[in-house]
PDB file of the backbone (N, CA, C, O) and the ligand in Angstrom, with CONECT records:
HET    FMN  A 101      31
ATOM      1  N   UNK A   1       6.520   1.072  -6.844  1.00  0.00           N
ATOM      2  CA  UNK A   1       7.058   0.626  -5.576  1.00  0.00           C
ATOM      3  C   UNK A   1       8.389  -0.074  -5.774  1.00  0.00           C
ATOM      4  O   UNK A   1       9.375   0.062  -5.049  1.00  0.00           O
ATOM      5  N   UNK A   2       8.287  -0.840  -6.850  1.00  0.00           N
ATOM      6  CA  UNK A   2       9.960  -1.354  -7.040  1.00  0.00           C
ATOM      7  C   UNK A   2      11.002  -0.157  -7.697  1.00  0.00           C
ATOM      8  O   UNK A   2      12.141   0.088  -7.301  1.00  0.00           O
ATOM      9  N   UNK A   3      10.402   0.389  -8.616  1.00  0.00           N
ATOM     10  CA  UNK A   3      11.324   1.492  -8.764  1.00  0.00           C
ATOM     11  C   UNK A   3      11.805   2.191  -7.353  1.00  0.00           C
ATOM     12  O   UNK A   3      12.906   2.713  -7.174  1.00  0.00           O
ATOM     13  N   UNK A   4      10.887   2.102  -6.524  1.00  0.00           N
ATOM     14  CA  UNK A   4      11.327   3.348  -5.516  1.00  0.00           C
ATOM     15  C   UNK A   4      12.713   2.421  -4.293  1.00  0.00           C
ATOM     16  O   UNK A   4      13.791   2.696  -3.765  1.00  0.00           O
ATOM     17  N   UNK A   5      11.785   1.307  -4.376  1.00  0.00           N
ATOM     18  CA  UNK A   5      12.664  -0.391  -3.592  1.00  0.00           C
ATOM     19  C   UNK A   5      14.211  -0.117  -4.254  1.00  0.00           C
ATOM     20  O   UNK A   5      15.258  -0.024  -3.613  1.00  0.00           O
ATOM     21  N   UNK A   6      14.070  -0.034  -5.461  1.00  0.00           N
ATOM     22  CA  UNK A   6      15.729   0.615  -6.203  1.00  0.00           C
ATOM     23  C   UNK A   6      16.526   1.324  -6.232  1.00  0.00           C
ATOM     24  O   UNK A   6      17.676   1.428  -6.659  1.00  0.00           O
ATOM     25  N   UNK A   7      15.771   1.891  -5.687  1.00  0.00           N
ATOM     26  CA  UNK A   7      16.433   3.450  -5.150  1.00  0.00           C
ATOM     27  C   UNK A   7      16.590   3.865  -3.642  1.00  0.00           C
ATOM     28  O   UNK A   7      16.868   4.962  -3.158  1.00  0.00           O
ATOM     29  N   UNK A   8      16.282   2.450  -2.949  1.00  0.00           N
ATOM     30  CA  UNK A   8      16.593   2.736  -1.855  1.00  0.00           C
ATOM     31  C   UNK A   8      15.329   3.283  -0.768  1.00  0.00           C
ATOM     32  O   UNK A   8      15.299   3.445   0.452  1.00  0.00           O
ATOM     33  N   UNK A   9      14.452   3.447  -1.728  1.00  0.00           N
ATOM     34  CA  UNK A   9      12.968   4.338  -0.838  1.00  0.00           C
ATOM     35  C   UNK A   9      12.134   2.587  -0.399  1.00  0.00           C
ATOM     36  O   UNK A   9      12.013   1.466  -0.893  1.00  0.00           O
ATOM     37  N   UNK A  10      11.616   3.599   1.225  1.00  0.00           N
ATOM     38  CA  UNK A  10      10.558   1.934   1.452  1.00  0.00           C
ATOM     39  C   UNK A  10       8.986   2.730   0.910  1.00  0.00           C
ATOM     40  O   UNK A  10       8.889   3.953   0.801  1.00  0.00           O
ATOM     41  N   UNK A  11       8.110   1.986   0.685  1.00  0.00           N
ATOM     42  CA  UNK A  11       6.377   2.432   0.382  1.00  0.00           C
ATOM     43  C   UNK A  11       5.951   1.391   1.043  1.00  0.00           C
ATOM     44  O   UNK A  11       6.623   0.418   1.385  1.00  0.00           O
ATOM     45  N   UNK A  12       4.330   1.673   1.312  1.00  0.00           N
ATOM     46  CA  UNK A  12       3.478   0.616   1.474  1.00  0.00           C
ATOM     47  C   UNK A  12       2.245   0.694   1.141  1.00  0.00           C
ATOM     48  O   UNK A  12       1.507   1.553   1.623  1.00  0.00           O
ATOM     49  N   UNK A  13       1.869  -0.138   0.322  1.00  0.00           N
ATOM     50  CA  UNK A  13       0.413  -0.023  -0.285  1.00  0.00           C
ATOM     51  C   UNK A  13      -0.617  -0.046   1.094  1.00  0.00           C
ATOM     52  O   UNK A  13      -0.566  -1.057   1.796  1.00  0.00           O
ATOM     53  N   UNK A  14      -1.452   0.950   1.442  1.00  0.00           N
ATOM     54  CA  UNK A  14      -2.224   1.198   1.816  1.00  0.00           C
ATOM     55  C   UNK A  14      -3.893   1.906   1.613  1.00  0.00           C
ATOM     56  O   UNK A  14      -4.157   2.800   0.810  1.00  0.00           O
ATOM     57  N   UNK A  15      -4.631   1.413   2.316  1.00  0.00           N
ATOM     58  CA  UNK A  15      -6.277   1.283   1.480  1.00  0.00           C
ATOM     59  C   UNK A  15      -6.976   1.950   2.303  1.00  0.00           C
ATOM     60  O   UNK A  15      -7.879   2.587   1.760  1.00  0.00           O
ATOM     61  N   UNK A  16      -6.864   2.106   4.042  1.00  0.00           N
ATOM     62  CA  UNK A  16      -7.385   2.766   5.558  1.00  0.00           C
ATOM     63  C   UNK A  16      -7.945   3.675   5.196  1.00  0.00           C
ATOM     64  O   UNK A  16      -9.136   3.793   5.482  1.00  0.00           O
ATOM     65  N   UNK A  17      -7.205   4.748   4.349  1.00  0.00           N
ATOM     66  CA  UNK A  17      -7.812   6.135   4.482  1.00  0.00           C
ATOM     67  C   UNK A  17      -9.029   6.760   3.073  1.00  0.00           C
ATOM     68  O   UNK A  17      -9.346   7.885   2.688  1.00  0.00           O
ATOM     69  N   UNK A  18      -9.367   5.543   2.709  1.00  0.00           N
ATOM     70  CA  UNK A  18     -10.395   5.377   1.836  1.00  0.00           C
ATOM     71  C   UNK A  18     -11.628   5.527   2.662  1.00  0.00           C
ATOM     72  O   UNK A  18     -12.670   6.012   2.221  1.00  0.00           O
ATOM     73  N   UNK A  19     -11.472   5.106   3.836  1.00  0.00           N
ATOM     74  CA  UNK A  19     -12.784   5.761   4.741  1.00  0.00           C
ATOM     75  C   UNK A  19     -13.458   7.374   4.479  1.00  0.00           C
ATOM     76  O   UNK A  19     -14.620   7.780   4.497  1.00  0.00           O
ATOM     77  N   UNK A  20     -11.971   8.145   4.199  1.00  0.00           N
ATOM     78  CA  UNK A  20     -11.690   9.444   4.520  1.00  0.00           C
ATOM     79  C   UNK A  20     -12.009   9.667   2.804  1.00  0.00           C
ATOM     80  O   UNK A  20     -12.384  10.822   2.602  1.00  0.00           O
ATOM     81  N   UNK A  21     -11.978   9.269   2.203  1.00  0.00           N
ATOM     82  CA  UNK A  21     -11.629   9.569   0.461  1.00  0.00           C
ATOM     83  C   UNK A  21     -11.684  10.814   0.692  1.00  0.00           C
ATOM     84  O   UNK A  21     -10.564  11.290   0.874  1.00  0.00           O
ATOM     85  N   UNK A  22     -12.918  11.892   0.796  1.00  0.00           N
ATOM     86  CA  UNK A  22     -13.509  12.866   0.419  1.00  0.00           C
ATOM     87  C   UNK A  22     -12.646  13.844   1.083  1.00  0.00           C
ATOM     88  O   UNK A  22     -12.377  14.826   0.390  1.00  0.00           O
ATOM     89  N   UNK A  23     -12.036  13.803   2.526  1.00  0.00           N
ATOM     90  CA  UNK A  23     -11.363  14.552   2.890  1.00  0.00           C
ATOM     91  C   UNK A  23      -9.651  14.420   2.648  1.00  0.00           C
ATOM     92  O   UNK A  23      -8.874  15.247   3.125  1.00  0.00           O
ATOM     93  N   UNK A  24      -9.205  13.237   1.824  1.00  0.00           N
ATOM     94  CA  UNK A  24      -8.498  13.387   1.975  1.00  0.00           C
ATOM     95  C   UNK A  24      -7.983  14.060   0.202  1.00  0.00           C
ATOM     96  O   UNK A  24      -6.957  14.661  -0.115  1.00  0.00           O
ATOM     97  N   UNK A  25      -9.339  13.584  -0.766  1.00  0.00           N
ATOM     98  CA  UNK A  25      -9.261  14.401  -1.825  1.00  0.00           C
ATOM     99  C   UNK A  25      -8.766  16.223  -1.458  1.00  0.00           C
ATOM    100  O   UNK A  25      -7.826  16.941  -1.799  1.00  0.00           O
ATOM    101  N   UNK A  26     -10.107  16.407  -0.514  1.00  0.00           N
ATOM    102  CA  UNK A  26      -9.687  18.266  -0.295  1.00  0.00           C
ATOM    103  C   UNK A  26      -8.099  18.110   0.025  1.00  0.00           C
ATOM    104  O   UNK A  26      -7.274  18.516  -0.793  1.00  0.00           O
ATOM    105  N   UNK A  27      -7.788  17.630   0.995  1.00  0.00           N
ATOM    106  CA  UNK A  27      -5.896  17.501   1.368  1.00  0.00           C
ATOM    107  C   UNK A  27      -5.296  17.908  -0.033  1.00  0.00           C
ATOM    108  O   UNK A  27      -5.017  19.003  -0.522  1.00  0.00           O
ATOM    109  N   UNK A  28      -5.207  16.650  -0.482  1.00  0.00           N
ATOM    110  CA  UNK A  28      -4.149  16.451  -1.975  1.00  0.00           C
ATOM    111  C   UNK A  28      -4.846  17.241  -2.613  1.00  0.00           C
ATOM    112  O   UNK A  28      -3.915  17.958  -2.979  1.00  0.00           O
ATOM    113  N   UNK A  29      -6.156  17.932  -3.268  1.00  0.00           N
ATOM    114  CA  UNK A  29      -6.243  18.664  -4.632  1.00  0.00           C
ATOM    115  C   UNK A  29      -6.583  17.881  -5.442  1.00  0.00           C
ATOM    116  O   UNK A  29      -6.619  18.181  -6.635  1.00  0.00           O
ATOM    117  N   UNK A  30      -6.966  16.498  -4.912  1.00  0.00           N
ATOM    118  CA  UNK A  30      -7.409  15.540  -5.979  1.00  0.00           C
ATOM    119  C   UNK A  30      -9.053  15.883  -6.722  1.00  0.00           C
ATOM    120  O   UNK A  30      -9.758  16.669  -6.090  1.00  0.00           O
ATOM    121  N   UNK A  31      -9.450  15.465  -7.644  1.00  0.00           N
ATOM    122  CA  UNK A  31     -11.268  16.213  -8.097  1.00  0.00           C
ATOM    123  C   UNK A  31     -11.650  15.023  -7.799  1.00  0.00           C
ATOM    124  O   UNK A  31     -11.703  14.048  -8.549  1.00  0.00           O
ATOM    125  N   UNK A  32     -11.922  15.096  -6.693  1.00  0.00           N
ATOM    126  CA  UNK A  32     -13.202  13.794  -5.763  1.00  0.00           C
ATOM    127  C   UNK A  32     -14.038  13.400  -6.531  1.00  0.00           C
ATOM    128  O   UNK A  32     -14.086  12.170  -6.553  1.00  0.00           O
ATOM    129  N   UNK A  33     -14.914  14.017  -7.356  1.00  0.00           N
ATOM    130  CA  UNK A  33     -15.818  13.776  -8.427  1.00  0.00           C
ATOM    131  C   UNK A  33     -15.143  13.137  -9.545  1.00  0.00           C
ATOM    132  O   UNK A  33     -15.580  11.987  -9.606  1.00  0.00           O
ATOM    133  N   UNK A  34     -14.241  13.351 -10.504  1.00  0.00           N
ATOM    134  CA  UNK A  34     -13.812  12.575 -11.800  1.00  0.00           C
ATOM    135  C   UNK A  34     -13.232  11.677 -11.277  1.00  0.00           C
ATOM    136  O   UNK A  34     -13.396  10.615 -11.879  1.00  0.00           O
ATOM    137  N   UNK A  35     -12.191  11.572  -9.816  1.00  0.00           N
ATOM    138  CA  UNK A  35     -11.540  10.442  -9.525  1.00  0.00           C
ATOM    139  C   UNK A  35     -11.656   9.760  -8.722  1.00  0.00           C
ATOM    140  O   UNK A  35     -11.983  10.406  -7.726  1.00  0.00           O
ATOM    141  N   UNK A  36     -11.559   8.403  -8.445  1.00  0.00           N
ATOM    142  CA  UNK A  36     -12.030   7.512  -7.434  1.00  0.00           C
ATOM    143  C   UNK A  36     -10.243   6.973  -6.282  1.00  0.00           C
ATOM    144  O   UNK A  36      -9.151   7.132  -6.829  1.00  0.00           O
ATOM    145  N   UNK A  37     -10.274   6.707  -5.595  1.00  0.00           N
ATOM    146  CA  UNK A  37      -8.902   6.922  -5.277  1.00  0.00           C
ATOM    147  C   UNK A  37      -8.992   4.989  -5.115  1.00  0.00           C
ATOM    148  O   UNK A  37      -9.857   4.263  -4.624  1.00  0.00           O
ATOM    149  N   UNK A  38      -8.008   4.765  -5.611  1.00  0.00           N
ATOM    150  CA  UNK A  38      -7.948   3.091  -5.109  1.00  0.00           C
ATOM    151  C   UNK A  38      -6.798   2.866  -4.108  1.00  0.00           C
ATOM    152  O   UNK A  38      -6.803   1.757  -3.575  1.00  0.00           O
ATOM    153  N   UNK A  39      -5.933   3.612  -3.797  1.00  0.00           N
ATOM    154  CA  UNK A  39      -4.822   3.390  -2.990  1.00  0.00           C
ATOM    155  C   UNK A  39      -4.046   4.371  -2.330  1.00  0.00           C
ATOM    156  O   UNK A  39      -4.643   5.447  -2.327  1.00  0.00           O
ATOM    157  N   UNK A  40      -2.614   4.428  -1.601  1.00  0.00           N
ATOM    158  CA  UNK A  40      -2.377   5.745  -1.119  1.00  0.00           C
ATOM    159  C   UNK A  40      -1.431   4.957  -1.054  1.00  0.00           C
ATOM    160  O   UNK A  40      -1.628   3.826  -0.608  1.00  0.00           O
ATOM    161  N   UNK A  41       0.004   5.411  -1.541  1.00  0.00           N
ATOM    162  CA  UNK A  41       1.792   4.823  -1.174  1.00  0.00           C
ATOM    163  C   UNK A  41       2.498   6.073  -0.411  1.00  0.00           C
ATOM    164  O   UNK A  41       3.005   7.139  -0.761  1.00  0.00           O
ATOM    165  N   UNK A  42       2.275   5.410   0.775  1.00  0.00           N
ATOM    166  CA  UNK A  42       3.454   6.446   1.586  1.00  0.00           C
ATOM    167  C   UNK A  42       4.874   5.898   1.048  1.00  0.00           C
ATOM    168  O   UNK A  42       5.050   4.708   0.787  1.00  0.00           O
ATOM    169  N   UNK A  43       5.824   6.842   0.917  1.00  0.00           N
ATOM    170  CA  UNK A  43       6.821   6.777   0.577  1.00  0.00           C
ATOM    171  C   UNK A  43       7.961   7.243   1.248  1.00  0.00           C
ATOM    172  O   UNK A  43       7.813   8.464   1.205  1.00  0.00           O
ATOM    173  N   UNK A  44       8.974   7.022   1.822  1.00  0.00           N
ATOM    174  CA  UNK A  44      10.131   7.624   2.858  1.00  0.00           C
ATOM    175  C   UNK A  44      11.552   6.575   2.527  1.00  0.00           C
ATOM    176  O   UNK A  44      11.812   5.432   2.153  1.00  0.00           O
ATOM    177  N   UNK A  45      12.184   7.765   2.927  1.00  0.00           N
ATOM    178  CA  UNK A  45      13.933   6.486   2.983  1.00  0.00           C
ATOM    179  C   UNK A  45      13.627   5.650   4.312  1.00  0.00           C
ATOM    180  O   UNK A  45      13.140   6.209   5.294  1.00  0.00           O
ATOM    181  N   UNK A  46      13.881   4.510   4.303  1.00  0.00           N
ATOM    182  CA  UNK A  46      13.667   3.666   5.313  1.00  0.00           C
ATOM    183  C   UNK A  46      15.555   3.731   6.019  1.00  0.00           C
ATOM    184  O   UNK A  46      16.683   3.911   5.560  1.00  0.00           O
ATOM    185  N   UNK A  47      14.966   3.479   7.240  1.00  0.00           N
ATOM    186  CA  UNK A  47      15.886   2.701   8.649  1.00  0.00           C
ATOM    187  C   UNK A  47      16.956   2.118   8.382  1.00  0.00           C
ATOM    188  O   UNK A  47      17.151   1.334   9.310  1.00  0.00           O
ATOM    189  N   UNK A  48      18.394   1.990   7.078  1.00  0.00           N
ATOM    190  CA  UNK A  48      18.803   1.232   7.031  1.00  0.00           C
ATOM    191  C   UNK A  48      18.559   0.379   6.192  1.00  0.00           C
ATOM    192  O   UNK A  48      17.345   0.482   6.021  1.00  0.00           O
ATOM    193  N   UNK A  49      19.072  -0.704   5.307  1.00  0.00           N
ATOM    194  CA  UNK A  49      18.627  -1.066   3.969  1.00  0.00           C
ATOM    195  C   UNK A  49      18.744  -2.803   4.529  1.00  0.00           C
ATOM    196  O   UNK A  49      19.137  -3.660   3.737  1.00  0.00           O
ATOM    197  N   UNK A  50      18.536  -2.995   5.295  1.00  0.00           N
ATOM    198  CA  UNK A  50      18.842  -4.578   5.816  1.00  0.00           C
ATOM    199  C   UNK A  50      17.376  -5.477   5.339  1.00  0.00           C
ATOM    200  O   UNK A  50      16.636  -6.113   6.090  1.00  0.00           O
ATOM    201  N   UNK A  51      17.236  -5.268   3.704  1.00  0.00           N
ATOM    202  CA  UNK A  51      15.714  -5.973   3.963  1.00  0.00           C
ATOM    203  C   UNK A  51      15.729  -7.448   3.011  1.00  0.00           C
ATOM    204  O   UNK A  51      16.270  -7.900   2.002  1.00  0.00           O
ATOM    205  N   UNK A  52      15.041  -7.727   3.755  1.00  0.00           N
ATOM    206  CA  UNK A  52      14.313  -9.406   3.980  1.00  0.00           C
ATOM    207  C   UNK A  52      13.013  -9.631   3.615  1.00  0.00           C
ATOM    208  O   UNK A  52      12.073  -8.838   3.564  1.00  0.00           O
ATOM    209  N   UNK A  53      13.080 -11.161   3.289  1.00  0.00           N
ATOM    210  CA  UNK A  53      11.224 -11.433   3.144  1.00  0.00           C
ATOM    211  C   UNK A  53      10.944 -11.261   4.564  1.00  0.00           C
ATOM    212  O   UNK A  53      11.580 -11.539   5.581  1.00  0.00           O
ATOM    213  N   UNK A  54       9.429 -10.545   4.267  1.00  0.00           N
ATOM    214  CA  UNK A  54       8.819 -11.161   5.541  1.00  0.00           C
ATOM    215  C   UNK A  54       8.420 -12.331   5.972  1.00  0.00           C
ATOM    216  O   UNK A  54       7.785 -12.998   5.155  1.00  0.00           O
ATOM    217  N   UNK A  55       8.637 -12.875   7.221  1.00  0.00           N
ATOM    218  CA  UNK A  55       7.866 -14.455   7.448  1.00  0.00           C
ATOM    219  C   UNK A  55       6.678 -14.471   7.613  1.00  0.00           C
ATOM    220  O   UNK A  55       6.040 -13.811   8.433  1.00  0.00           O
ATOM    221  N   UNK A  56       6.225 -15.353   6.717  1.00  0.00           N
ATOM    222  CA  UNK A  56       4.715 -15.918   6.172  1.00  0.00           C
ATOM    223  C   UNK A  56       4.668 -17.312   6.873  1.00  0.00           C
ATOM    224  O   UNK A  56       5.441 -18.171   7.297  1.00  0.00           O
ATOM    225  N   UNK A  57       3.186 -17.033   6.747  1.00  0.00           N
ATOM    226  CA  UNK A  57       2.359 -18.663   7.325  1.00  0.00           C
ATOM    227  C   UNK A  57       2.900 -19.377   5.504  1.00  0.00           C
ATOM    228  O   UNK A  57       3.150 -18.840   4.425  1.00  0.00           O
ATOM    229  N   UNK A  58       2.873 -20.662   5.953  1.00  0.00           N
ATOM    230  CA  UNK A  58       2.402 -21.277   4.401  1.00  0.00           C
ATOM    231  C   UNK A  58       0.985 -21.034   4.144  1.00  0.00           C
ATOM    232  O   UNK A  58      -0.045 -20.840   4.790  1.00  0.00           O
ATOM    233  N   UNK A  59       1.590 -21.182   2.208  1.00  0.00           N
ATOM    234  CA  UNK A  59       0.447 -20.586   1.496  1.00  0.00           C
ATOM    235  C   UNK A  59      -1.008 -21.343   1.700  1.00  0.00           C
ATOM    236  O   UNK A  59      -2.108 -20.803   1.588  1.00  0.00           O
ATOM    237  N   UNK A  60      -0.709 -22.925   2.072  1.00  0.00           N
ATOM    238  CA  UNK A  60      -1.378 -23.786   1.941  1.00  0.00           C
ATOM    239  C   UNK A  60      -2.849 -22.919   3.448  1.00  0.00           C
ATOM    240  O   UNK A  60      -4.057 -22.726   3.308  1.00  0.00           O
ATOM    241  N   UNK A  61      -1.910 -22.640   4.701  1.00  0.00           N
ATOM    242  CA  UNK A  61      -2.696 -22.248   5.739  1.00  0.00           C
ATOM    243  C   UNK A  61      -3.627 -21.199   5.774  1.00  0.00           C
ATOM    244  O   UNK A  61      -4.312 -20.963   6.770  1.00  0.00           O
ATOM    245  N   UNK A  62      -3.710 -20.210   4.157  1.00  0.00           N
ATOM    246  CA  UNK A  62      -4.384 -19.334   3.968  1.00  0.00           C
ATOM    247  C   UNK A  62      -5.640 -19.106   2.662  1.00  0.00           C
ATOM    248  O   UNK A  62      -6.557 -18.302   2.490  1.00  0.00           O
ATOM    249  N   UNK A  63      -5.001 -20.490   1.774  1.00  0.00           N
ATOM    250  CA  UNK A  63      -5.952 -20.646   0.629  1.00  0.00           C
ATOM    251  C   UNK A  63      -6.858 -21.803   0.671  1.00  0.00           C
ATOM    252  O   UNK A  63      -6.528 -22.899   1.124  1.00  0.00           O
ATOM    253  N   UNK A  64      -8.138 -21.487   0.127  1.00  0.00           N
ATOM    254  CA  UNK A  64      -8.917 -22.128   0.406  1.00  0.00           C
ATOM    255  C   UNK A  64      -9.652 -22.042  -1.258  1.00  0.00           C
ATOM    256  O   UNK A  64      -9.715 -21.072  -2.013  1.00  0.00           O
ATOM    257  N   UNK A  65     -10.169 -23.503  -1.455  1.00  0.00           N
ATOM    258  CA  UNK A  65     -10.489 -23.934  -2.720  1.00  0.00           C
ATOM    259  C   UNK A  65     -12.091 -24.129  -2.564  1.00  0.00           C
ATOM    260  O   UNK A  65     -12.539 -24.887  -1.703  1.00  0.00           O
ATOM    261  N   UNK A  66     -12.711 -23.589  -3.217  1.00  0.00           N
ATOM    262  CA  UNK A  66     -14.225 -24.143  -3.757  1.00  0.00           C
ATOM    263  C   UNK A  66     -15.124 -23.866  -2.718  1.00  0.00           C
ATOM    264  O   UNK A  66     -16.328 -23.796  -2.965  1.00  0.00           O
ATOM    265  N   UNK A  67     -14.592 -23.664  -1.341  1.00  0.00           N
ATOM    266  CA  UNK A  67     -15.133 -23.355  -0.178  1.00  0.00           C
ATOM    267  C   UNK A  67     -14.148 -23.371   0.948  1.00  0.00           C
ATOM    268  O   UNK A  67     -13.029 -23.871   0.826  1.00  0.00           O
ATOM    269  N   UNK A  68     -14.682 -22.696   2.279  1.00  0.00           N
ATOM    270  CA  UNK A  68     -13.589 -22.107   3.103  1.00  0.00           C
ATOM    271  C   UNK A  68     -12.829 -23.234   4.045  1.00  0.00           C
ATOM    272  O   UNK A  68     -11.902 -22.898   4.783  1.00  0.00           O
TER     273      UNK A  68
HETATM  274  C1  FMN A 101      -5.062  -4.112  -0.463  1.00  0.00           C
HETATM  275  C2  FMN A 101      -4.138  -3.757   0.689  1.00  0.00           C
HETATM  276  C3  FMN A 101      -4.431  -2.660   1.483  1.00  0.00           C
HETATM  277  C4  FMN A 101      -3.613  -2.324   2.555  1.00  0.00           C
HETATM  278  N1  FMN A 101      -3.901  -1.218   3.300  1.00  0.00           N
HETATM  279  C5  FMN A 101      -3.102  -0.887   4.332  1.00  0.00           C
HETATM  280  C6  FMN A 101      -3.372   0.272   5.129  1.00  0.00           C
HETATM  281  O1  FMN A 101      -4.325   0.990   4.872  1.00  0.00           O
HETATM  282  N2  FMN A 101      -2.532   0.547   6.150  1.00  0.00           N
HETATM  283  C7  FMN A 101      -1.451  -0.242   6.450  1.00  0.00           C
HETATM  284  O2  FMN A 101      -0.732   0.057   7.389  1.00  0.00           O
HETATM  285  N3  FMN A 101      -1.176  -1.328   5.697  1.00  0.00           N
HETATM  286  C8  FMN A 101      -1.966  -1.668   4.660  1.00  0.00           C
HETATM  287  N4  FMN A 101      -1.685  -2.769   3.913  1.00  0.00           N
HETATM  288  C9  FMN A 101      -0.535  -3.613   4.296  1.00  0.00           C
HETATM  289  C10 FMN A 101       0.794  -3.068   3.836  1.00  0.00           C
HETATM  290  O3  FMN A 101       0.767  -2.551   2.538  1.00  0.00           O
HETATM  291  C11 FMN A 101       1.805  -4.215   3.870  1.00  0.00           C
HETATM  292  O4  FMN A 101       1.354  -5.234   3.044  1.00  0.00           O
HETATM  293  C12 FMN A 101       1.979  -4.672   5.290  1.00  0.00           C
HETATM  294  O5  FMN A 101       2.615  -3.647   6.018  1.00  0.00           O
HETATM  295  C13 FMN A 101       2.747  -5.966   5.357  1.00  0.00           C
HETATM  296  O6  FMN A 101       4.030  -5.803   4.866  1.00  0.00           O
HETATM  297  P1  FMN A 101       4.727  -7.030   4.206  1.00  0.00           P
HETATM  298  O7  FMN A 101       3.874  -7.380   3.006  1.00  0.00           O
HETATM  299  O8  FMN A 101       6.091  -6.566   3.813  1.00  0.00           O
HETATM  300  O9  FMN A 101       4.721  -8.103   5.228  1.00  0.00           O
HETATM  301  C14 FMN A 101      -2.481  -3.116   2.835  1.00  0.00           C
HETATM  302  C15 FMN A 101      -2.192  -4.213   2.025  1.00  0.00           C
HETATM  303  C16 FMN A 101      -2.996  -4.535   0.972  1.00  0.00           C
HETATM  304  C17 FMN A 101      -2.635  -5.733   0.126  1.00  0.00           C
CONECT  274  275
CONECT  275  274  276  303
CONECT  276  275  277
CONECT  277  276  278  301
CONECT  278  277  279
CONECT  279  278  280  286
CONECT  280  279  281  282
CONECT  281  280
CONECT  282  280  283
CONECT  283  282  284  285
CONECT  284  283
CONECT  285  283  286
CONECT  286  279  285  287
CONECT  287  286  288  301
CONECT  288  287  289
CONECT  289  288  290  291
CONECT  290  289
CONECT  291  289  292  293
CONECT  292  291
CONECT  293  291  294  295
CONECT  294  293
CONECT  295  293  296
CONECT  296  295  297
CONECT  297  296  298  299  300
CONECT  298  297
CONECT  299  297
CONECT  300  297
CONECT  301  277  287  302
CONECT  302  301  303
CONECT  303  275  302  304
CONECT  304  303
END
């Protein structure tokens, strides 16, 4: 993903279509059986190269220690 960030390409780690694994193995040609799929990176030239962090909550408002 940073290689591709370098080159100008946007990705995004995405997990959704793990619902689908099995059909989306037949799609790609992947062997559903030997492989387990953990992820899917769409990949495209993005909109213009104007990029920024995204704005985040603080870290503090999302981690939680020893209990919630
Ligand atoms: C484990 C994981 C799974 C994700 N799965 C999806 C997904 O299936 N579809 C989707 O649109 N975004 C998914 N995302 C979110 C995007 O990859 C990305 O983090 C999100 O668009 C927020 O972008 P940002 O991190 O630049 O704010 C997932 C993120 C993580 C960490």
């Amino acid at each position: 993903m940073l290689a591709a960030r370098a080159r100008g390409l946007g990705t995004a780690w995405t997990t959704l279509h793990l619902v689908y694994e099995k059909e989306v193995a037949d799609i790609l040609g992947i062997p559903y059986e030997r492989y387990t799929q953990i992820a899917l990176t769409p990949i495209a030239h993005t909109i213009g190269t104007d990029f920024k962090p995204a704005a985040r909550e603080p870290l503090e408002s999302v981690t939680h220690w020893d209990h919630w």
